[in-house]
C-alpha positions as CSV (number, residue, x, y, z in Angstrom):
1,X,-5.5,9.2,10.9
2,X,-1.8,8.0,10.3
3,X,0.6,11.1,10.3
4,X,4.4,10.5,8.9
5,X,7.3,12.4,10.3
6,X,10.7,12.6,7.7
7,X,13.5,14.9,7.0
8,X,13.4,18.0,4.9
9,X,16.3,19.5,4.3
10,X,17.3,21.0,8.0
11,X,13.6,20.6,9.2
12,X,11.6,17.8,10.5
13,X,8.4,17.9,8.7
14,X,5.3,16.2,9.6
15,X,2.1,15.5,6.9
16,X,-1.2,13.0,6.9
17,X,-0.3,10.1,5.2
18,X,-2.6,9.7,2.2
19,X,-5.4,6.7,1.6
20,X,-5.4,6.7,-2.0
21,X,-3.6,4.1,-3.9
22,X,-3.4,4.4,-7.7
23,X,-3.4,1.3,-9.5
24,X,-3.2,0.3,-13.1
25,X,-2.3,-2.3,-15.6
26,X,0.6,-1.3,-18.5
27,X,1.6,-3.3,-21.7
28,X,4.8,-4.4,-20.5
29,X,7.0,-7.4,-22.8
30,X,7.9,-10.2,-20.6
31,X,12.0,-10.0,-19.5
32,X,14.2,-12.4,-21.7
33,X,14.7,-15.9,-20.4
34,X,18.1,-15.3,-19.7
35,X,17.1,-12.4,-18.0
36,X,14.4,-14.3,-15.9
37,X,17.5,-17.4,-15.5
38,X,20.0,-14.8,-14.0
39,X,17.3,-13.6,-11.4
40,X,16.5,-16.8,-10.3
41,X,20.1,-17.6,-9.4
42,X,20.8,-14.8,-7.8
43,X,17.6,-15.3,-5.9
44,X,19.0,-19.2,-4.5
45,X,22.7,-18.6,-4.7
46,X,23.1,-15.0,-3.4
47,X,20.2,-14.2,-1.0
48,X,18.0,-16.0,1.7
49,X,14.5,-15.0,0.2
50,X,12.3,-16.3,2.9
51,X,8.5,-16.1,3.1
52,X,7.8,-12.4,4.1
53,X,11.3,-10.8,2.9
54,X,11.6,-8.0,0.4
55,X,15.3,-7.6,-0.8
56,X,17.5,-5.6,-3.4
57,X,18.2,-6.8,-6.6
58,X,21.2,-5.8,-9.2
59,X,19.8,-3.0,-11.9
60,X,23.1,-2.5,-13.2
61,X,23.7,-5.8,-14.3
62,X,20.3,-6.8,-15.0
63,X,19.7,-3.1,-17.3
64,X,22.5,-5.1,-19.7
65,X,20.5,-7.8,-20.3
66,X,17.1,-6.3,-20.5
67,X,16.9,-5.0,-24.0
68,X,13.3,-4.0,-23.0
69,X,14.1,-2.1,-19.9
70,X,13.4,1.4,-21.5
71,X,10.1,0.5,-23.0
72,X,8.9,-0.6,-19.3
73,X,10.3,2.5,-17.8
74,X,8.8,4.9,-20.8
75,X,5.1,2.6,-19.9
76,X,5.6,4.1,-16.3
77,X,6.2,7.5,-17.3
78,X,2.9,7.6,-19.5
79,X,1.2,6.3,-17.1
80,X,2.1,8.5,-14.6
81,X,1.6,11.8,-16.6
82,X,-2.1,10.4,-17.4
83,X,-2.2,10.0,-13.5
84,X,-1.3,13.8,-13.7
85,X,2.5,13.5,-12.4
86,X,4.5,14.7,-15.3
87,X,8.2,14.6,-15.2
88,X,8.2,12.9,-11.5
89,X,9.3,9.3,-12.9
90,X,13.1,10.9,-14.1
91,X,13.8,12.7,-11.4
92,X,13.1,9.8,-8.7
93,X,15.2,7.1,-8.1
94,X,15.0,3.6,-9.1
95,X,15.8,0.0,-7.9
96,X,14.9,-3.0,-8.9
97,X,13.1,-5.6,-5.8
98,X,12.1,-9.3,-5.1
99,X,9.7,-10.7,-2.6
100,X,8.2,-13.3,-1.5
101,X,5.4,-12.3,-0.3
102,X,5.6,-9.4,1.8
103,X,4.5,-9.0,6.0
104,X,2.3,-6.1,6.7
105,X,4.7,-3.4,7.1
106,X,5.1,0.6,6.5
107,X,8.1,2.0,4.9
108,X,7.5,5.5,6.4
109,X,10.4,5.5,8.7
110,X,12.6,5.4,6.1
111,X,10.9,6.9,3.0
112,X,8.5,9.1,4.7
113,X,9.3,11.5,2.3
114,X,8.0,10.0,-0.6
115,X,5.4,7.4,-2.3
116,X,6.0,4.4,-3.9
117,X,5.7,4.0,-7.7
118,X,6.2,-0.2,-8.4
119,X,5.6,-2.0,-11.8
120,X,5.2,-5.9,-11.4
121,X,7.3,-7.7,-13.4
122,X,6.6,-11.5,-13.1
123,X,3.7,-13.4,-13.9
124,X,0.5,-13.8,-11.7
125,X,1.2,-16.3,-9.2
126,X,-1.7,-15.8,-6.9
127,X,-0.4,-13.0,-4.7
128,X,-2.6,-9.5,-3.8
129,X,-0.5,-6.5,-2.9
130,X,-3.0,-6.1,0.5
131,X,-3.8,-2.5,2.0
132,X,-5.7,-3.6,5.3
133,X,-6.6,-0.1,6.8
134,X,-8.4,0.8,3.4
135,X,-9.2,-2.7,2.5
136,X,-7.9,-2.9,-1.0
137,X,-6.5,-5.6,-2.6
138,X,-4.3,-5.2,-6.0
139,X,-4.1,-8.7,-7.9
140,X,-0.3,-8.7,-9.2
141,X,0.9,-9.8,-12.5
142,X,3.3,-8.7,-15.2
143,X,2.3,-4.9,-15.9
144,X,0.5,-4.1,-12.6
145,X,1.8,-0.7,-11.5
146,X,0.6,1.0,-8.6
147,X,1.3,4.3,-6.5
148,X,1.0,4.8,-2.8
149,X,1.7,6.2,0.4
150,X,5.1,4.9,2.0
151,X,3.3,5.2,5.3
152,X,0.4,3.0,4.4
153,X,0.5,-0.4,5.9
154,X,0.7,-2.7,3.3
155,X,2.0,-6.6,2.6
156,X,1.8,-9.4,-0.2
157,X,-0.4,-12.0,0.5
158,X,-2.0,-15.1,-0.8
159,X,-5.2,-14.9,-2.7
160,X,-8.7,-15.4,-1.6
161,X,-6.6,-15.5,2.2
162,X,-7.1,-13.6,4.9
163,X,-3.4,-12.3,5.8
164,X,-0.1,-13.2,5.5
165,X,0.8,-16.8,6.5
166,X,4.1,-17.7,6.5
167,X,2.4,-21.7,5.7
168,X,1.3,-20.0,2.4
169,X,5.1,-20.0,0.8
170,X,6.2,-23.2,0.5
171,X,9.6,-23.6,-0.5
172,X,8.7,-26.0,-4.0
173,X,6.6,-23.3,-5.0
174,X,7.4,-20.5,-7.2
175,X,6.2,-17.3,-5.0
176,X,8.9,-14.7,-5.9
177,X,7.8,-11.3,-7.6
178,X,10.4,-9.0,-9.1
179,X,9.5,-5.5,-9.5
180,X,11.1,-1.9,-10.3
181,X,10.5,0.5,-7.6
182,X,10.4,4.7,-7.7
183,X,10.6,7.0,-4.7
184,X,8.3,9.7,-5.9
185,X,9.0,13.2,-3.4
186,X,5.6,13.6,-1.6
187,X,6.9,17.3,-1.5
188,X,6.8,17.6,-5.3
189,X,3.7,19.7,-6.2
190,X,2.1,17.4,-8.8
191,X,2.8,13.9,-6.3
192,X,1.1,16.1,-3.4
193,X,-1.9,17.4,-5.2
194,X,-2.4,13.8,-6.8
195,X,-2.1,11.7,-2.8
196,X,-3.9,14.8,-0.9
197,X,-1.7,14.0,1.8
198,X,0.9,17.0,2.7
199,X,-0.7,18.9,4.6
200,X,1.7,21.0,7.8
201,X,0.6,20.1,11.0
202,X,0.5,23.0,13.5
203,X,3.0,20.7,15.3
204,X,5.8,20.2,12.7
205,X,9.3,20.4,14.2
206,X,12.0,23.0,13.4
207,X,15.2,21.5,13.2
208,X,17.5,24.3,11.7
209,X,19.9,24.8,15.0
210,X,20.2,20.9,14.9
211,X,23.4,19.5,13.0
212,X,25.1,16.3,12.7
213,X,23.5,13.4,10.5
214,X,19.9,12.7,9.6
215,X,19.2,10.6,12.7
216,X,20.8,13.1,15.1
217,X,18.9,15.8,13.4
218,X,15.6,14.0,14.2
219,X,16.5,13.1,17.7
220,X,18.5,16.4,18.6
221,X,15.4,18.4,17.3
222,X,13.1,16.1,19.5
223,X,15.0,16.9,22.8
224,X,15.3,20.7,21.2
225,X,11.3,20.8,21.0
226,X,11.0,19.1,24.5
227,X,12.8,21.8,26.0
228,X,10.9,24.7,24.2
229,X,7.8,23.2,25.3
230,X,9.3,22.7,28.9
231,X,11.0,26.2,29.0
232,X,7.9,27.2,27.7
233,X,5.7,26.1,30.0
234,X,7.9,26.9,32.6
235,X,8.5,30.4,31.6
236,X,4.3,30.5,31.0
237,X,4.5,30.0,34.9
238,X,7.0,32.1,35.9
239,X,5.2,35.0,34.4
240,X,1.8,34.2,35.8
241,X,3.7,34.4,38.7
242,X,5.5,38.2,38.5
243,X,1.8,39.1,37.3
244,X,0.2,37.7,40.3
245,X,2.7,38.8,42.6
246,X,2.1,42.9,41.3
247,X,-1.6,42.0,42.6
248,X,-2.7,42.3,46.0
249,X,-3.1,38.7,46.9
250,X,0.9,38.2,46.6
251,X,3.1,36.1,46.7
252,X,1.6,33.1,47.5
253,X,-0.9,33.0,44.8
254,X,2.0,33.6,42.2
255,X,3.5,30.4,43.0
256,X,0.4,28.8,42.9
257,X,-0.1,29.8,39.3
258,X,3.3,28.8,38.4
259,X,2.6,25.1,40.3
260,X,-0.8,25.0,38.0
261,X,1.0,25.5,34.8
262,X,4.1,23.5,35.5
263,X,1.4,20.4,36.2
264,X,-0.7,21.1,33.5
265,X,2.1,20.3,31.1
266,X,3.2,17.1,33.3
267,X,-0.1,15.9,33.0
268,X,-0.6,16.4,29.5
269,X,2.7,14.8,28.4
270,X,2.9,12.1,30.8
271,X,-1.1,10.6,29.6
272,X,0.8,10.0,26.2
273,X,1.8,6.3,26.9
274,X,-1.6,5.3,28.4
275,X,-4.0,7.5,26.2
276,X,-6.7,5.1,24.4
277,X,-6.6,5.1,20.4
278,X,-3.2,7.2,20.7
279,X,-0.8,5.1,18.5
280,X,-2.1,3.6,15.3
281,X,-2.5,0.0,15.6
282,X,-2.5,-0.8,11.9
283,X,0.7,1.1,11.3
284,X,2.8,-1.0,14.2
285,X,1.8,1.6,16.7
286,X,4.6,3.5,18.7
287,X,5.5,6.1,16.7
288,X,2.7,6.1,14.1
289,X,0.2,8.8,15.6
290,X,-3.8,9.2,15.6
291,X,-5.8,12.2,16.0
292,X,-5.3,11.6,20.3
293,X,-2.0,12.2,20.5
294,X,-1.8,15.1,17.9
295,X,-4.4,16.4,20.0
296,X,-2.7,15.5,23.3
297,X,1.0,16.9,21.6
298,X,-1.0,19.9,20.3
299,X,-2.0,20.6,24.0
300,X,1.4,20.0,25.2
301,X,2.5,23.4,23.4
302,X,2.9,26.9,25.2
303,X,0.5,29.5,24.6
């Protein structure tokens, strides 16, 4: 089980990340030539699109020379009302990508948040969008759309191969993909009932006394919840102790109870690093987390 970890407003949630991938194929028109002309050159005269990269493209300026841009977008949006997400396509934002090919990679890190809604623009050129944990593979060509968890391994491979190999990109061959890309809110009621995938875990951090940016949210909240499962363990100890020291046997076996619980913790959070099956292999590991270390971190907590 892959679990995500992203921001929510002052909080640090945590949810499963979902195994289902929607997939589909839409009546899109091809883009104008000159459209398809001005991507190409700013594909060799602006960027280094080498085997494996996925890059940023301009919308702006490609929007006013797509005169078909808000049929493929309105094709989207039916789509994903029949996929039972209505309204989610307007209020997500857009941008428009290029690959070629893709390494196996997660976006959760930075998008944990949400799932990805993409529409394939380009023609099939022998490439399969590849999901290795759940072994699905999504040919791609013009008017393939597809929906799925930012925090599912995924890459852009060959077909009929195995993986990515860098060997299978030659420069004198047409590999590139363009395609428009939505962040869809995992926390949106309709994008959560469809992926089955935010769910709380009993171990979701609270970050509300945590300020600064973002990123020194999530890490200030980390070292806040280290020290309330410290202190808590710690204070677990300390009253074991004035419990046992109100008992006959003193003293000694009060400190004795506070030793126990003060290594019970140590032990439990120090096994983290060398715990079989703890980090999800698929996912790129460290931090992605399987059901042994949410156990392990579960155990870590005070009573």
């Amino acid at each position: 089980m892959l679990i995500s970890y992203f921001a929510s407003g002052d909080a640090i949630r945590s949810r499963c990340v979902s195994d289902i991938v929607l997939s589909g194929m839409l009546d899109v028109p091809a883009p104008p030539a000159r459209l398809l002309a001005d991507w190409e050159r700013e594909i060799s005269s602006r960027m280094v699109l080498e085997p494996g990269d996925v890059e940023t493209m301009p919308l702006p300026r490609a929007r006013a020379r797509w005169p078909d841009y808000t049929r493929c977008v309105q094709a989207v949006s039916d789509w994903t009302c029949t996929s039972g997400l209505p309204g989610v396509l307007a209020a997500s934002d857009v941008a428009l990508m290029a690959c070629r090919g893709a390494r196996y990679h997660h976006d959760g890190a930075q998008y944990g948040g949400a799932a990805f809604c993409n529409l394939f623009l380009s023609e099939d050129k022998g490439l399969d969008l590849h999901f290795p944990s759940l072994g699905h593979r999504i040919p791609l060509s013009r008017g393939t759309a597809v929906i799925f968890d930012t925090g599912q391994p995924h890459g852009v491979i060959q077909r009929g191969s195995n993986g990515f190999d860098v060997a299978d990109f030659p420069p004198d061959q047409d590999c590139v993909q363009i395609f428009l890309t939505w962040e869809l809110p995992i926390e949106d009621a309709h994008v959560a009932r469809a992926k089955g995938s935010l769910r709380r875990r009993p171990f979701d951090l609270v970050a509300a006394a945590c300020g600064g940016s973002p990123a020194e949210r999530r890490t200030g909240c980390c070292v806040r919840r280290f020290r309330l499962l410290v202190s808590g363990r710690l204070s677990a100890g300390m009253t074991r102790c004035r419990a046992a020291r109100s008992s006959p046997a003193g003293d000694g076996l009060g400190v004795l109870g506070a030793l126990g619980s003060t290594f019970s913790f140590i032990a439990t959070f120090t096994i983290f690093p060398f715990a079989p099956g703890a980090w999800e292999s698929a996912a790129g590991g460290f931090p992605a987390m399987t059901i042994v270390s949410a156990f392990l971190f579960q155990g870590c907590q005070a009573p």
